[in-house]
N, CA, C, O and CB atoms as a CASP TS submission, in Angstrom:
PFRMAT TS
TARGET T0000
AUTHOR 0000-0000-0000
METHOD Language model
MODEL 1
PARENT N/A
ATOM      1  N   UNK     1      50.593 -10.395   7.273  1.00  0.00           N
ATOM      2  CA  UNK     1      49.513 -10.184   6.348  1.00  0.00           C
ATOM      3  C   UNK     1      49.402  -8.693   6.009  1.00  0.00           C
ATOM      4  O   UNK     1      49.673  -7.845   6.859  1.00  0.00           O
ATOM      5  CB  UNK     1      48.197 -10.716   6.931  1.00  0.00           C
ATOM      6  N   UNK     2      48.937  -8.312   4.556  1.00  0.00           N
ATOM      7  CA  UNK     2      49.093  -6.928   4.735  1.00  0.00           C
ATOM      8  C   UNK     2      47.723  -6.793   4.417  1.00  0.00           C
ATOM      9  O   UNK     2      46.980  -7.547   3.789  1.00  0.00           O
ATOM     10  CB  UNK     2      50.192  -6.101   3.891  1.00  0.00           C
ATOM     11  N   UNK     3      47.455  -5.379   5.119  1.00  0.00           N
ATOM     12  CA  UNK     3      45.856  -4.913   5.146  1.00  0.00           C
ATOM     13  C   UNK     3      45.701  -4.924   3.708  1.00  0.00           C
ATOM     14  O   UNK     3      46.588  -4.501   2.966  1.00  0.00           O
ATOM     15  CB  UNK     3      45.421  -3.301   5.886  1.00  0.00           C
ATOM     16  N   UNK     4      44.342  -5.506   3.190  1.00  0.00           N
ATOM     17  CA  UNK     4      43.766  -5.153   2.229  1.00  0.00           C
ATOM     18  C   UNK     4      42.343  -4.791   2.618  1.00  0.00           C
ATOM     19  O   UNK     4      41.588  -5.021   3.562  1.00  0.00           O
ATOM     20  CB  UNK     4      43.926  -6.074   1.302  1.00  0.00           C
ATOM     21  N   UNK     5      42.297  -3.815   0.943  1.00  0.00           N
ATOM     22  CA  UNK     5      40.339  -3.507   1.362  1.00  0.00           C
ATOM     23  C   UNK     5      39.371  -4.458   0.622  1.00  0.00           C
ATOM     24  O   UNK     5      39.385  -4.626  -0.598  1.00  0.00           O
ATOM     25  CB  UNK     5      39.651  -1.737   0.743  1.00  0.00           C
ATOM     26  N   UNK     6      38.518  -5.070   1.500  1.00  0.00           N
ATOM     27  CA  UNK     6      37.700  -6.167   1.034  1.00  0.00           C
ATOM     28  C   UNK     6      37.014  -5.540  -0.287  1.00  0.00           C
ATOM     29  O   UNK     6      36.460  -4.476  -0.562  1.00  0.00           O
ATOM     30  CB  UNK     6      36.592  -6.686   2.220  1.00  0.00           C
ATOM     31  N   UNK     7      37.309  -6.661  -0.920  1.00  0.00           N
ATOM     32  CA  UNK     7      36.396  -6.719  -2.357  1.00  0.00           C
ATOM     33  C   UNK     7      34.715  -6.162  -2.301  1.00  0.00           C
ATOM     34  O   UNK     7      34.292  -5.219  -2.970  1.00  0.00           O
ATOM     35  CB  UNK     7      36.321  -8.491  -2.850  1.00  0.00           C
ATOM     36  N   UNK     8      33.810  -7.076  -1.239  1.00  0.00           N
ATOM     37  CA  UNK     8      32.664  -6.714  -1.214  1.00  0.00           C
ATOM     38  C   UNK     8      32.726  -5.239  -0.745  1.00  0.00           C
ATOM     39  O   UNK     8      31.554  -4.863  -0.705  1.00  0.00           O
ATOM     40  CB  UNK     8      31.902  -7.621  -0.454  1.00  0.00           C
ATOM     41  N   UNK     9      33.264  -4.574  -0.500  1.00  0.00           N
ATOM     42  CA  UNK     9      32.727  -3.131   0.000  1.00  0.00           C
ATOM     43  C   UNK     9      33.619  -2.112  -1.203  1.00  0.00           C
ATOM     44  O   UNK     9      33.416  -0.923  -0.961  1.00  0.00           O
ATOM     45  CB  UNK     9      33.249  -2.745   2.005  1.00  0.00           C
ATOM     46  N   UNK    10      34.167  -2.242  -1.926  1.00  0.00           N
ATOM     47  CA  UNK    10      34.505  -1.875  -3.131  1.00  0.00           C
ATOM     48  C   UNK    10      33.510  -0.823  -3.715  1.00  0.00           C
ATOM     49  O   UNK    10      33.843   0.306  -4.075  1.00  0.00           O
ATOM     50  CB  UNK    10      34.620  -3.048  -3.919  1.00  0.00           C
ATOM     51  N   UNK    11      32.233  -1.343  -3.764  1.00  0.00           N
ATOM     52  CA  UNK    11      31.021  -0.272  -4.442  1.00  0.00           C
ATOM     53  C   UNK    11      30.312   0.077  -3.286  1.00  0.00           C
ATOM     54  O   UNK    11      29.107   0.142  -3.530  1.00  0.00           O
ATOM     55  CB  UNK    11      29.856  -0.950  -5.649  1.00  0.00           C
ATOM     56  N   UNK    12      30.650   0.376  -1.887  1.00  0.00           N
ATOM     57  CA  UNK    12      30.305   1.067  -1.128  1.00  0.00           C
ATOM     58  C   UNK    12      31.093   2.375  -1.400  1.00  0.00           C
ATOM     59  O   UNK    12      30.703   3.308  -0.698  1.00  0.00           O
ATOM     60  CB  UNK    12      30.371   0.459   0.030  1.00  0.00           C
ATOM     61  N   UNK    13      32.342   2.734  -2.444  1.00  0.00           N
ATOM     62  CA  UNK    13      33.061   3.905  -2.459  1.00  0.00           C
ATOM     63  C   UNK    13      32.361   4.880  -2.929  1.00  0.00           C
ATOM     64  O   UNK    13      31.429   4.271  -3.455  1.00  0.00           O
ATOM     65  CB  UNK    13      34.161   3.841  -3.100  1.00  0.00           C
ATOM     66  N   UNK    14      32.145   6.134  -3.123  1.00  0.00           N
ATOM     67  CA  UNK    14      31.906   6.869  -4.373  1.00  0.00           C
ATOM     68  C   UNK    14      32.781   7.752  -4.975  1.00  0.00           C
ATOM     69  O   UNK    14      33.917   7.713  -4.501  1.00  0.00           O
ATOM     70  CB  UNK    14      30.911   7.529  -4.261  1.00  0.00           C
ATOM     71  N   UNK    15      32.558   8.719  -6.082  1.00  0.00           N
ATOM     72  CA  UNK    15      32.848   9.168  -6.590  1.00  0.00           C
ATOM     73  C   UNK    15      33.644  10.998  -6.316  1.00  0.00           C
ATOM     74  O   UNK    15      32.944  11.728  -5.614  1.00  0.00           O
ATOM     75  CB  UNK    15      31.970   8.715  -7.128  1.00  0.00           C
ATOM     76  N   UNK    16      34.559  11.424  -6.677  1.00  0.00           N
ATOM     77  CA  UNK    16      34.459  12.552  -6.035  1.00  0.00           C
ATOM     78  C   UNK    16      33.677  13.812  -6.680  1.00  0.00           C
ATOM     79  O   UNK    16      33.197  14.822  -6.166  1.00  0.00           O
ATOM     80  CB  UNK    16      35.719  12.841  -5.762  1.00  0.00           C
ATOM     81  N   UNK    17      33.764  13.200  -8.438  1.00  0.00           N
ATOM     82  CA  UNK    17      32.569  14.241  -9.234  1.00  0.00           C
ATOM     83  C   UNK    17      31.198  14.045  -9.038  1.00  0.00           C
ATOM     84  O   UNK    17      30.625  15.108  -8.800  1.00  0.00           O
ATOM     85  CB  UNK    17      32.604  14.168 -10.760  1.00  0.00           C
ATOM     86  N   UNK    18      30.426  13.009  -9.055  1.00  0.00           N
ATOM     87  CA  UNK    18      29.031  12.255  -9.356  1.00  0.00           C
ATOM     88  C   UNK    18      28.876  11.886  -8.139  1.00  0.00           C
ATOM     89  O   UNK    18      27.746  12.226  -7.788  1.00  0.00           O
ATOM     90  CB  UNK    18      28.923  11.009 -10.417  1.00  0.00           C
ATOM     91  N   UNK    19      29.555  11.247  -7.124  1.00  0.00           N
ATOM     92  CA  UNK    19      29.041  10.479  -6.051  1.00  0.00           C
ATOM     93  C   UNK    19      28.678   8.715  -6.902  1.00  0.00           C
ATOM     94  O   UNK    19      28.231   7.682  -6.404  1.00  0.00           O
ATOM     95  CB  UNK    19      27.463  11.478  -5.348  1.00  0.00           C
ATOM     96  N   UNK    20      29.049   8.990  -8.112  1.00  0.00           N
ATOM     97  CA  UNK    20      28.602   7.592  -8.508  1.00  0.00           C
ATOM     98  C   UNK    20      29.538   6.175  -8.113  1.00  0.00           C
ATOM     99  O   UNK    20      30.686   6.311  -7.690  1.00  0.00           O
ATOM    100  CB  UNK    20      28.490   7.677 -10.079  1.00  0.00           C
ATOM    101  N   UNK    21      28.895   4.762  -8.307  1.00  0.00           N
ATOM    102  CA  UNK    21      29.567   4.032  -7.924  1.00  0.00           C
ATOM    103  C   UNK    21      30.700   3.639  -8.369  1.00  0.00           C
ATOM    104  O   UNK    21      30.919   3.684  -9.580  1.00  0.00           O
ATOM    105  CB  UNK    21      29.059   3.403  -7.792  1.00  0.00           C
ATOM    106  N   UNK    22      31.651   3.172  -7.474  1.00  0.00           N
ATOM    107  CA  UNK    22      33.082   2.771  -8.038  1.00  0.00           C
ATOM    108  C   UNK    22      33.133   1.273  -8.025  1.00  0.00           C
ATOM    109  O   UNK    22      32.445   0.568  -7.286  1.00  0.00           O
ATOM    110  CB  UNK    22      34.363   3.381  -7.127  1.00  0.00           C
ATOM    111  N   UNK    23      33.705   0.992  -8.603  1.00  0.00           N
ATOM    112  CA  UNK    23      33.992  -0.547  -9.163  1.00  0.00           C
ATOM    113  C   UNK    23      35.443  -0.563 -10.265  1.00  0.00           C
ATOM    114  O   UNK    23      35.984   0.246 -11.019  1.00  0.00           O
ATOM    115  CB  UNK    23      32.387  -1.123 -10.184  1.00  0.00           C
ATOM    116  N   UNK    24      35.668  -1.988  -9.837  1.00  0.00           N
ATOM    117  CA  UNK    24      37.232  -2.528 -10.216  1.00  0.00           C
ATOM    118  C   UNK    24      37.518  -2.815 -11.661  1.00  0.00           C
ATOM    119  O   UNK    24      37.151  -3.801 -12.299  1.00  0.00           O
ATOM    120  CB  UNK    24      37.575  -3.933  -9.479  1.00  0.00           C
ATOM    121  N   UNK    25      38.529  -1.368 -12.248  1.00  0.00           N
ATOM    122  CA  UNK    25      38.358  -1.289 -13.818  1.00  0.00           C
ATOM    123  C   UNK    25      39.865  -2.172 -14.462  1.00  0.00           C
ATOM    124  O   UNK    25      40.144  -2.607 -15.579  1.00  0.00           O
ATOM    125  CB  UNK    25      38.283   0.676 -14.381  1.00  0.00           C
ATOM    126  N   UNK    26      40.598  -2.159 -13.153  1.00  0.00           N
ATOM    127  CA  UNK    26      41.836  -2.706 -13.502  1.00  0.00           C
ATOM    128  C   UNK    26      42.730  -2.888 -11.592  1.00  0.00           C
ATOM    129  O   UNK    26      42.951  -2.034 -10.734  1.00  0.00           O
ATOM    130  CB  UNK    26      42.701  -1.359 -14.886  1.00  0.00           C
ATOM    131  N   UNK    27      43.008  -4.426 -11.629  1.00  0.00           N
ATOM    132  CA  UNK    27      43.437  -4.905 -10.010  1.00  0.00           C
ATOM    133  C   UNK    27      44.760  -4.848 -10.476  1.00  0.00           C
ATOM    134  O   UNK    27      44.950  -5.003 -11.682  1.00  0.00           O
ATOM    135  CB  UNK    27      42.891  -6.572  -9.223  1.00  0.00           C
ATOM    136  N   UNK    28      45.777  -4.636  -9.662  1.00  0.00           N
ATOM    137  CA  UNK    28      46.903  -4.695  -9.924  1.00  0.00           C
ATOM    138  C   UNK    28      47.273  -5.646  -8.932  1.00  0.00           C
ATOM    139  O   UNK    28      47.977  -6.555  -9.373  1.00  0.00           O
ATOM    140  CB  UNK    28      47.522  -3.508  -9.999  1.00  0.00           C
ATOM    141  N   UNK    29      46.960  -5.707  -7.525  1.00  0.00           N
ATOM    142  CA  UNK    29      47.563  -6.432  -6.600  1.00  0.00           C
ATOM    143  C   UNK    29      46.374  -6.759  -5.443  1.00  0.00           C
ATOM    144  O   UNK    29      46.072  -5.986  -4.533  1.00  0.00           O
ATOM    145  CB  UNK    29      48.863  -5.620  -6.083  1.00  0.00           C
ATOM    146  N   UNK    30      45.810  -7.998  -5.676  1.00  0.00           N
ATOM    147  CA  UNK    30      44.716  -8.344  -4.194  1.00  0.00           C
ATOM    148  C   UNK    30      45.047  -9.785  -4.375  1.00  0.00           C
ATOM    149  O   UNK    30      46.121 -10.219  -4.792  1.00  0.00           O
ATOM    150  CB  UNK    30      42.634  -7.932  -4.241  1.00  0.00           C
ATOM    151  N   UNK    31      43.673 -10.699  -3.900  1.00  0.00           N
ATOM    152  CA  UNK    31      43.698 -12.192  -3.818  1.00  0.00           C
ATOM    153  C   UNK    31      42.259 -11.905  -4.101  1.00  0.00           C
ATOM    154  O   UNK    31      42.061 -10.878  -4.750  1.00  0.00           O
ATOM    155  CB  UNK    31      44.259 -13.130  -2.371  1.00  0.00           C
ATOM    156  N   UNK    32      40.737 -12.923  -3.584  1.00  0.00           N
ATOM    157  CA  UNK    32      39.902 -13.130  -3.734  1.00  0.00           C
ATOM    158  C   UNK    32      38.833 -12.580  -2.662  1.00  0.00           C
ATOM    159  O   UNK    32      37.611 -12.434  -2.680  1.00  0.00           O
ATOM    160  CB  UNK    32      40.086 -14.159  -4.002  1.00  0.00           C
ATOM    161  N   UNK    33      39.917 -12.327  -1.660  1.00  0.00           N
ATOM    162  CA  UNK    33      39.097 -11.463  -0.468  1.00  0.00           C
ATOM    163  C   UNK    33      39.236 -10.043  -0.400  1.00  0.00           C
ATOM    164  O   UNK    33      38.282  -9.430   0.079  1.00  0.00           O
ATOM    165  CB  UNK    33      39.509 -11.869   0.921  1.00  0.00           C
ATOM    166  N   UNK    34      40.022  -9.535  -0.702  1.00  0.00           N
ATOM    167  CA  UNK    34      41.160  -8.041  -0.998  1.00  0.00           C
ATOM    168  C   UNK    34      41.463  -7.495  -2.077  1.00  0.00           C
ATOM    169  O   UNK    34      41.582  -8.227  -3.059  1.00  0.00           O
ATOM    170  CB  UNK    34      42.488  -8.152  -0.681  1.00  0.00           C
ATOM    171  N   UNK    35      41.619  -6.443  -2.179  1.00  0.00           N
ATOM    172  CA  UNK    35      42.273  -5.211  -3.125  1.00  0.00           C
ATOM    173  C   UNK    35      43.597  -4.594  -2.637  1.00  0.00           C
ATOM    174  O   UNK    35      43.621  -4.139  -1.493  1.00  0.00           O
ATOM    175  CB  UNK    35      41.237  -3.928  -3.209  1.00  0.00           C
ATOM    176  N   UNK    36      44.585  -4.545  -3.324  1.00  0.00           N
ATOM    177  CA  UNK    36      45.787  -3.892  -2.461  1.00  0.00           C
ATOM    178  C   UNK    36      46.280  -2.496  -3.091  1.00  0.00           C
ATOM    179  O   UNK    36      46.588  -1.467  -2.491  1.00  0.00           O
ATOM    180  CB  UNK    36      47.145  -4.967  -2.419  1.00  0.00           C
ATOM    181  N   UNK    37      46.266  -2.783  -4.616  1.00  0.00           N
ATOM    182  CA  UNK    37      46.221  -1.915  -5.445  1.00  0.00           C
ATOM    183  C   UNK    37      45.217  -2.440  -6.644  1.00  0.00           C
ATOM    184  O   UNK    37      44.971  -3.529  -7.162  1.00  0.00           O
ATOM    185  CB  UNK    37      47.597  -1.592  -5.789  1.00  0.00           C
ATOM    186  N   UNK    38      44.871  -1.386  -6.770  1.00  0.00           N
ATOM    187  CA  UNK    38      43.491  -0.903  -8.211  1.00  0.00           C
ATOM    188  C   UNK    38      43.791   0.273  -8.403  1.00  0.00           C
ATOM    189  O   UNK    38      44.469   1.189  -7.938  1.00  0.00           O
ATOM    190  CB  UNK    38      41.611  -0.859  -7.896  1.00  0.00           C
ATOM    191  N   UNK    39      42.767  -0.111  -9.625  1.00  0.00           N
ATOM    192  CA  UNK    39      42.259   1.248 -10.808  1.00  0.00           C
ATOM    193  C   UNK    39      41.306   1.076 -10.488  1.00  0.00           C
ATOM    194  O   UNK    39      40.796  -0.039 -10.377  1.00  0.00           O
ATOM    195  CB  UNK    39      42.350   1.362 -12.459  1.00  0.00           C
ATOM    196  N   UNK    40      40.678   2.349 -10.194  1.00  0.00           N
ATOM    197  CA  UNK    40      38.600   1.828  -9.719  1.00  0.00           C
ATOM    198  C   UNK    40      38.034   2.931 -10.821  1.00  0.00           C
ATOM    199  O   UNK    40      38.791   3.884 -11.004  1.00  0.00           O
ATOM    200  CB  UNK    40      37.697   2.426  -7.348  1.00  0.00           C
ATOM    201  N   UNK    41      36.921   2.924 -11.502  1.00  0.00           N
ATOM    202  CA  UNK    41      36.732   3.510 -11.920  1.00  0.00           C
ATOM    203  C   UNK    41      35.339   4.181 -11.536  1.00  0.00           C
ATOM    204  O   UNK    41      35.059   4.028 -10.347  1.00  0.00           O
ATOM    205  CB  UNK    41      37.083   3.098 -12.766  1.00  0.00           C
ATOM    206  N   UNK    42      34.174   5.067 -12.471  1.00  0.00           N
ATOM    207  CA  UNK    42      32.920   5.839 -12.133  1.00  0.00           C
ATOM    208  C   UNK    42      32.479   5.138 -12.713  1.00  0.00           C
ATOM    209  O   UNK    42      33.057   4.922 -13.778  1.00  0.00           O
ATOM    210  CB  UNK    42      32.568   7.168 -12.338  1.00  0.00           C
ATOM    211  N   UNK    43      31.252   4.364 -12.435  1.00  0.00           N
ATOM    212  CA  UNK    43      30.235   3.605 -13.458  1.00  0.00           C
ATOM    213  C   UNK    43      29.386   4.678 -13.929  1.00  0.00           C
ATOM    214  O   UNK    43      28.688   4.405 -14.906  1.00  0.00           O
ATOM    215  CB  UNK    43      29.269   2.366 -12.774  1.00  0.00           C
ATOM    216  N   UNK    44      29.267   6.259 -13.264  1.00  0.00           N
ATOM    217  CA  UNK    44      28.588   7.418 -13.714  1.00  0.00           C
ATOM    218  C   UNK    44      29.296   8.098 -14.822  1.00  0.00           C
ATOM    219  O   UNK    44      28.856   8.125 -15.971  1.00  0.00           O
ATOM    220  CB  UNK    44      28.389   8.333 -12.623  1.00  0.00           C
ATOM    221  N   UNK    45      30.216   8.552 -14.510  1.00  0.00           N
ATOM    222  CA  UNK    45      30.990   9.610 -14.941  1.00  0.00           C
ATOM    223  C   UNK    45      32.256   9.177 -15.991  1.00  0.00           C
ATOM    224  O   UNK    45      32.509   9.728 -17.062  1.00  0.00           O
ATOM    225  CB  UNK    45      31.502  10.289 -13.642  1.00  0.00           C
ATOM    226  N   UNK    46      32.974   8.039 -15.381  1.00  0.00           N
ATOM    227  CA  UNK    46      33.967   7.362 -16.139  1.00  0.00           C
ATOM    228  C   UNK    46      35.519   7.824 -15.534  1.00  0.00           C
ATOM    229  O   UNK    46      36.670   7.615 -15.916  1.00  0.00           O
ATOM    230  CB  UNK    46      33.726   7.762 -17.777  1.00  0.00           C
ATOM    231  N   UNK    47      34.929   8.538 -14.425  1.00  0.00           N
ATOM    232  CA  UNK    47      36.451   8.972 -14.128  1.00  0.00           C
ATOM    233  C   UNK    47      37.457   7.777 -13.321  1.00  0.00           C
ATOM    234  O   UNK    47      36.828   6.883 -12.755  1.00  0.00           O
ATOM    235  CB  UNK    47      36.361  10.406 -13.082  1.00  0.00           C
ATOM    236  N   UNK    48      38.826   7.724 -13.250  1.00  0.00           N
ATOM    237  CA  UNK    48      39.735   6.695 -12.442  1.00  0.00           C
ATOM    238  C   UNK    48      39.978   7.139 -11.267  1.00  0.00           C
ATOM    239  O   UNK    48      39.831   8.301 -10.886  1.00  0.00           O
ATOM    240  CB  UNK    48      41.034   6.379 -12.999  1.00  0.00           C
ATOM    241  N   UNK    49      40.286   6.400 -10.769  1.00  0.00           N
ATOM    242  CA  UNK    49      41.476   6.594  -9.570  1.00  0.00           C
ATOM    243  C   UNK    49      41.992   5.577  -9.248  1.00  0.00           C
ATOM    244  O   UNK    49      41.467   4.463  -9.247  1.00  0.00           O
ATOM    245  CB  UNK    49      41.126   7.116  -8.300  1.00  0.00           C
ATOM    246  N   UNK    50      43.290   5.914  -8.882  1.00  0.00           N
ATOM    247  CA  UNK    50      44.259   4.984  -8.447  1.00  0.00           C
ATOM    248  C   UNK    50      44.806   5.015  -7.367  1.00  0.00           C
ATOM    249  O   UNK    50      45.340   5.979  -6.817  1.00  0.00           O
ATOM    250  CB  UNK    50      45.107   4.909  -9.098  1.00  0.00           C
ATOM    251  N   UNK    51      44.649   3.469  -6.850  1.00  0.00           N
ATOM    252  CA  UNK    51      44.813   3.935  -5.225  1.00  0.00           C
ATOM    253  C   UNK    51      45.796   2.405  -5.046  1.00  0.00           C
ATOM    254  O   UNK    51      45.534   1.257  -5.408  1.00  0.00           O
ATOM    255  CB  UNK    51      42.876   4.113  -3.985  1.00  0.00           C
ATOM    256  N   UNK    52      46.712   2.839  -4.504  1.00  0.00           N
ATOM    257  CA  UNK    52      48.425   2.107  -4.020  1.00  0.00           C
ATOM    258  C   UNK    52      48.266   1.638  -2.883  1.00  0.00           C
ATOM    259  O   UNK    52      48.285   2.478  -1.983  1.00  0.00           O
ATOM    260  CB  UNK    52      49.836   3.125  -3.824  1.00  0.00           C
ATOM    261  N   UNK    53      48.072   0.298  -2.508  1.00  0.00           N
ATOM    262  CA  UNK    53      48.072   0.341  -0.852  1.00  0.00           C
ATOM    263  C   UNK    53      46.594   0.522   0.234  1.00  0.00           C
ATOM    264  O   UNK    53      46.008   1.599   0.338  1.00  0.00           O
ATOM    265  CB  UNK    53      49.018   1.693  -0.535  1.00  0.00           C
ATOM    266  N   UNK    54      46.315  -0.305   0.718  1.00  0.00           N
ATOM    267  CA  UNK    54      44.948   0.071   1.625  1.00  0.00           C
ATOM    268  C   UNK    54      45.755   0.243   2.769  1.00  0.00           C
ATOM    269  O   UNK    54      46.902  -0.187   2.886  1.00  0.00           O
ATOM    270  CB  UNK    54      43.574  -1.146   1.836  1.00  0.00           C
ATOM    271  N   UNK    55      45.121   0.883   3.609  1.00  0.00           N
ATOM    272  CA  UNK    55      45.654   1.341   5.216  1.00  0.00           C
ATOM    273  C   UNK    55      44.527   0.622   6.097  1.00  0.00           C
ATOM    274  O   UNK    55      43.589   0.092   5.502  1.00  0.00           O
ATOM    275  CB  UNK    55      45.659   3.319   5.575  1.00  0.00           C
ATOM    276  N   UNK    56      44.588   0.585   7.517  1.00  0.00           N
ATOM    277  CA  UNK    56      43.173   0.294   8.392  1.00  0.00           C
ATOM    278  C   UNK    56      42.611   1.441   8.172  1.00  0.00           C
ATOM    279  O   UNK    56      41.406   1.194   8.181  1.00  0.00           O
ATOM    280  CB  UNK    56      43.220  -0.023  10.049  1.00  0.00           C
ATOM    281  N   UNK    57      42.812   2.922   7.915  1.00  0.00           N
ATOM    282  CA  UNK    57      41.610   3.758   8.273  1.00  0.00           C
ATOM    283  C   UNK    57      40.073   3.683   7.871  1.00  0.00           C
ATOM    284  O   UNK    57      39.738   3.060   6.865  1.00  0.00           O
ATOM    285  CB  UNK    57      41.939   4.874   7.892  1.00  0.00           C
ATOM    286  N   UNK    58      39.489   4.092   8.380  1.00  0.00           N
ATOM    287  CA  UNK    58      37.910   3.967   8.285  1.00  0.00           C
ATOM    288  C   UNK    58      37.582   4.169   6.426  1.00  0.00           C
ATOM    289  O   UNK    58      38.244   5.117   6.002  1.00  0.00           O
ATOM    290  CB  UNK    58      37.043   5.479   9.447  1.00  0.00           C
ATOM    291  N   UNK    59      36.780   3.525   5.386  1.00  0.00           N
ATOM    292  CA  UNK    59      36.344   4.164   4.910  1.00  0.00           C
ATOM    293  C   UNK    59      36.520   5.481   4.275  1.00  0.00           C
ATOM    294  O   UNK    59      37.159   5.644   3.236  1.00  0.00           O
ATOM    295  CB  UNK    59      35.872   4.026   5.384  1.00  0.00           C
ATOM    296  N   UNK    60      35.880   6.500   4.995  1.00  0.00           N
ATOM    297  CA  UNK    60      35.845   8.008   5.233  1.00  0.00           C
ATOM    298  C   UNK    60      37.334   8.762   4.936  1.00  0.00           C
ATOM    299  O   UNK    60      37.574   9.813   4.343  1.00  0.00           O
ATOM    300  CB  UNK    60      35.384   8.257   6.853  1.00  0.00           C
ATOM    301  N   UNK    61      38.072   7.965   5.475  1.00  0.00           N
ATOM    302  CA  UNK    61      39.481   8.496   5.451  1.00  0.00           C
ATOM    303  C   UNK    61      40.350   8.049   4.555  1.00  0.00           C
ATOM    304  O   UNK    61      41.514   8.434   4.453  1.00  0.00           O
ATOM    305  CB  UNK    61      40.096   8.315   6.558  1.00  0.00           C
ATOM    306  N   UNK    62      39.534   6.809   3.542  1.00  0.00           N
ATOM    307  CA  UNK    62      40.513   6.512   2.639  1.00  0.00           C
ATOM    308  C   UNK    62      40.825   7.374   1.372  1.00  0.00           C
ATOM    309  O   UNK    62      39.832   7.918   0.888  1.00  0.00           O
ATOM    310  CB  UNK    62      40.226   5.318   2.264  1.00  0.00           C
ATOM    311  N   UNK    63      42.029   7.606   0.737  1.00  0.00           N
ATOM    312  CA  UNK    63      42.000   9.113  -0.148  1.00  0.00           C
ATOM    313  C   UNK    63      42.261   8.255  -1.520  1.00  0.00           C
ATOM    314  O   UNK    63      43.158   7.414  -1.479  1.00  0.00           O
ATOM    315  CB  UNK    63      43.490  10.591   0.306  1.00  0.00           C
ATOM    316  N   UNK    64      41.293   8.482  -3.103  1.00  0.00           N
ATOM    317  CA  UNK    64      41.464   8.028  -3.633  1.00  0.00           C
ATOM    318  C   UNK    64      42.367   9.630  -4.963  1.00  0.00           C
ATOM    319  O   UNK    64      42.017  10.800  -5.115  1.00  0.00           O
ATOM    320  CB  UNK    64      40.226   7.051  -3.613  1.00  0.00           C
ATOM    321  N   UNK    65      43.273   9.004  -5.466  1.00  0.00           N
ATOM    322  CA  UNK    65      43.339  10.053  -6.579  1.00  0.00           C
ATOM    323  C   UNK    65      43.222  10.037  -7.969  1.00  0.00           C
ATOM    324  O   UNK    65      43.879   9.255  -8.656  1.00  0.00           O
ATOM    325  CB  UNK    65      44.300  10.526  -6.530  1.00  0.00           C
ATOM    326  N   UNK    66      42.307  10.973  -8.510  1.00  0.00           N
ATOM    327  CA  UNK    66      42.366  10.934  -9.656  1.00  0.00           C
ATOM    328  C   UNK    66      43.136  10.734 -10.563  1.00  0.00           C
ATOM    329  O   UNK    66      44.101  11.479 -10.392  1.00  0.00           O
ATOM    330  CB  UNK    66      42.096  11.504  -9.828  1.00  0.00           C
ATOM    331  N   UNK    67      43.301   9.909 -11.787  1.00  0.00           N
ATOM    332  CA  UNK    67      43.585   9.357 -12.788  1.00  0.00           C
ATOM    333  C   UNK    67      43.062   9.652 -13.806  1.00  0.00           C
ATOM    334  O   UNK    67      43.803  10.179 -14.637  1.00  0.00           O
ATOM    335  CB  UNK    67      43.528   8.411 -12.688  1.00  0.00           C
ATOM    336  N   UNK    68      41.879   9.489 -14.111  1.00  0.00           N
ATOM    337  CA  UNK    68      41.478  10.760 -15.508  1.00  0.00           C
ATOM    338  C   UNK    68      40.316  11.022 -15.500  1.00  0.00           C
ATOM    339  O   UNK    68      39.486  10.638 -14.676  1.00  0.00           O
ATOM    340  CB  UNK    68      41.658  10.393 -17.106  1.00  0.00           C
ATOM    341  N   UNK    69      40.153  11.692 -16.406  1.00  0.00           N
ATOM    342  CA  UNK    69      38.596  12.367 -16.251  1.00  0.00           C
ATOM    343  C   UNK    69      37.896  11.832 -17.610  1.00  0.00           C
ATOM    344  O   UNK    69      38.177  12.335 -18.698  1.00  0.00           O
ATOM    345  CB  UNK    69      38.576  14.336 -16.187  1.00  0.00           C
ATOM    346  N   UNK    70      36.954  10.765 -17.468  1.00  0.00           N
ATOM    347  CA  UNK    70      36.867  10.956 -19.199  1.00  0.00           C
ATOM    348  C   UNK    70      35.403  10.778 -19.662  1.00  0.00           C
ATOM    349  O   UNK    70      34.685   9.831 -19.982  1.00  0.00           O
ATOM    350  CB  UNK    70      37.841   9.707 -20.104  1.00  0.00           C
ATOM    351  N   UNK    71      35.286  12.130 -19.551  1.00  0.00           N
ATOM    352  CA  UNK    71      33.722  13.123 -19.839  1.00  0.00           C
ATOM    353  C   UNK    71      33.656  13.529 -21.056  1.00  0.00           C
ATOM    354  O   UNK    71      32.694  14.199 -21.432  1.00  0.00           O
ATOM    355  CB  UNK    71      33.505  14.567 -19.012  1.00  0.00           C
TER
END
């Protein structure tokens, strides 16, 4: 099985400009419980990130990277 990050905690992420919430602007690879790869985007700000792959690390340690800025 490969780690995915649960769907429901998805908008527990935030933002790295706004702190605003993130939510799923484009899934590339999960099921109905999981995310494996996404596009998440800022419901504040509008910015992306794209993130390849979930790991076990905590939360805290997951690194999302920017994709665009669109302010």
């Amino acid at each position: 099985m490969v780690p995915q990050f649960p769907r429901d905690m998805v908008p527990l992420l935030r933002c790295n400009n706004d702190a605003g919430e993130l939510a799923i602007a484009k899934e590339l690879r999960g099921d109905d419980h999981g995310v494996l790869d996404a596009v998440l985007r800022c419901k504040g700000c509008g910015a992306e990130f794209r993130h390849r792959g979930w790991n076990r690390a905590p939360v805290a340690g997951i690194s999302l990277v920017r994709k665009t800025n669109r302010r």
